[in-house]
C-alpha positions as CSV (number, residue, x, y, z in Angstrom):
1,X,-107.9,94.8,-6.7
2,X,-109.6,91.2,-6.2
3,X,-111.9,92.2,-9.4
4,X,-108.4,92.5,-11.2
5,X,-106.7,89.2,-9.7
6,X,-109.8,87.0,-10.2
7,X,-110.6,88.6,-14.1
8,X,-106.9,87.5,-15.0
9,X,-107.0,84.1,-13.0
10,X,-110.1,83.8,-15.5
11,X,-108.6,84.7,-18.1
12,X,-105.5,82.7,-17.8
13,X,-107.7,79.5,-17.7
14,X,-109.9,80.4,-21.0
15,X,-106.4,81.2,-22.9
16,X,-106.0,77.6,-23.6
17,X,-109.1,77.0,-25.8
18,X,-107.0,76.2,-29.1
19,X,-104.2,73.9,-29.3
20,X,-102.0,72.7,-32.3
21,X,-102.0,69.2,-33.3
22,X,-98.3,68.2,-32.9
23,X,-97.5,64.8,-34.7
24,X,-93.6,63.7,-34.8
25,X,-92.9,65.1,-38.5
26,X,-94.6,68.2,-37.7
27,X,-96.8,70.8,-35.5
28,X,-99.8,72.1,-37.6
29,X,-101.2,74.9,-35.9
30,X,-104.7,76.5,-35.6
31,X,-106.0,79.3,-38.2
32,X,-108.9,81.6,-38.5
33,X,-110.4,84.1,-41.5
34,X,-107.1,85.7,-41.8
35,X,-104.5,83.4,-41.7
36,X,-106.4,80.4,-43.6
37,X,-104.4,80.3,-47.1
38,X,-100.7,80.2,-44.9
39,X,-102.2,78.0,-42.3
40,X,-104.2,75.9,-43.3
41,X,-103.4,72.2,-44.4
42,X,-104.9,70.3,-46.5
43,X,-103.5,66.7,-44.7
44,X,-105.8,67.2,-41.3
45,X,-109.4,67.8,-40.4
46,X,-110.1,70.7,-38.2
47,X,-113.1,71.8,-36.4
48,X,-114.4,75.2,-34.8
49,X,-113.3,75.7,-31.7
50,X,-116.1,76.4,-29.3
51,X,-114.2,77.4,-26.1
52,X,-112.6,80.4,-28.3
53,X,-116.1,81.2,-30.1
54,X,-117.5,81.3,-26.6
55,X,-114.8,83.6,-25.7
56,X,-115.3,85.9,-28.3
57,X,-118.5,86.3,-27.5
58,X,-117.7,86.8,-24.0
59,X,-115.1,89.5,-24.7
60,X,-117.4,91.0,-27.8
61,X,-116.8,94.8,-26.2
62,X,-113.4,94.6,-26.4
63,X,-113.5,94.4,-30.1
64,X,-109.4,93.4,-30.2
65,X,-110.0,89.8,-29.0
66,X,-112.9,88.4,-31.2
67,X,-110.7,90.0,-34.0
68,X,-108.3,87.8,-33.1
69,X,-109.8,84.9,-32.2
70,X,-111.7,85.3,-35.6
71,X,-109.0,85.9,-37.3
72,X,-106.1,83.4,-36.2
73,X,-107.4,80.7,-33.7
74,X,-111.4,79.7,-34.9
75,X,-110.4,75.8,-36.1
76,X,-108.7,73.5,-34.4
77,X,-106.7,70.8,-35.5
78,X,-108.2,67.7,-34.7
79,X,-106.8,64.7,-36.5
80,X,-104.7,63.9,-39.6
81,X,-106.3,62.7,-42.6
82,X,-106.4,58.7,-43.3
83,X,-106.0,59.3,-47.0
84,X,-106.6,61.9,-49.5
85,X,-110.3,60.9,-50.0
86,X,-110.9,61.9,-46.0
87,X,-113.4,64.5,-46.1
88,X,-113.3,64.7,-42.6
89,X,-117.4,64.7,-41.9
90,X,-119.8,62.4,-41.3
91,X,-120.4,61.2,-44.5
């Protein structure tokens, strides 16, 4: 029973790896390999989201949740773009 309490007080605490970028006009949301033609928009930068890779990997023999985090929740919105130029690297 306390194997069962602590894995879902664990789990509870790794759910919140990806988080949407909320601005006023809208709430742009995170995507993965699946979802990346509905989701993705072209007006913010996003990066991978490590917490939810490293969850995956964690989780690998369940096989449902790196298909999901795979799938709908890799990248991460991290900013809006400054103009339509932003290429949203280093260079």
């Amino acid at each position: 029973m306390k194997r069962v309490i602590a894995s879902l007080v664990i789990l509870t605490m790794l759910a919140g790896c990806g988080a949407p970028l909320s601005t006023p006009q809208k709430e742009y949301p995170t995507y993965g390999l699946v979802n990346e033609s509905s989701s993705k928009s072209k007006a913010v930068c996003y990066e991978v989201s490590v917490g939810n890779v490293l969850l995956a990997i964690l989780f690998v023999e369940t096989i449902v949740v790196p298909i999901y985090i795979f799938g709908f929740s890799l990248y991460n919105p991290v900013r809006l773009k400054t103009d339509p130029t932003d290429t949203c690297g280093i260079d």
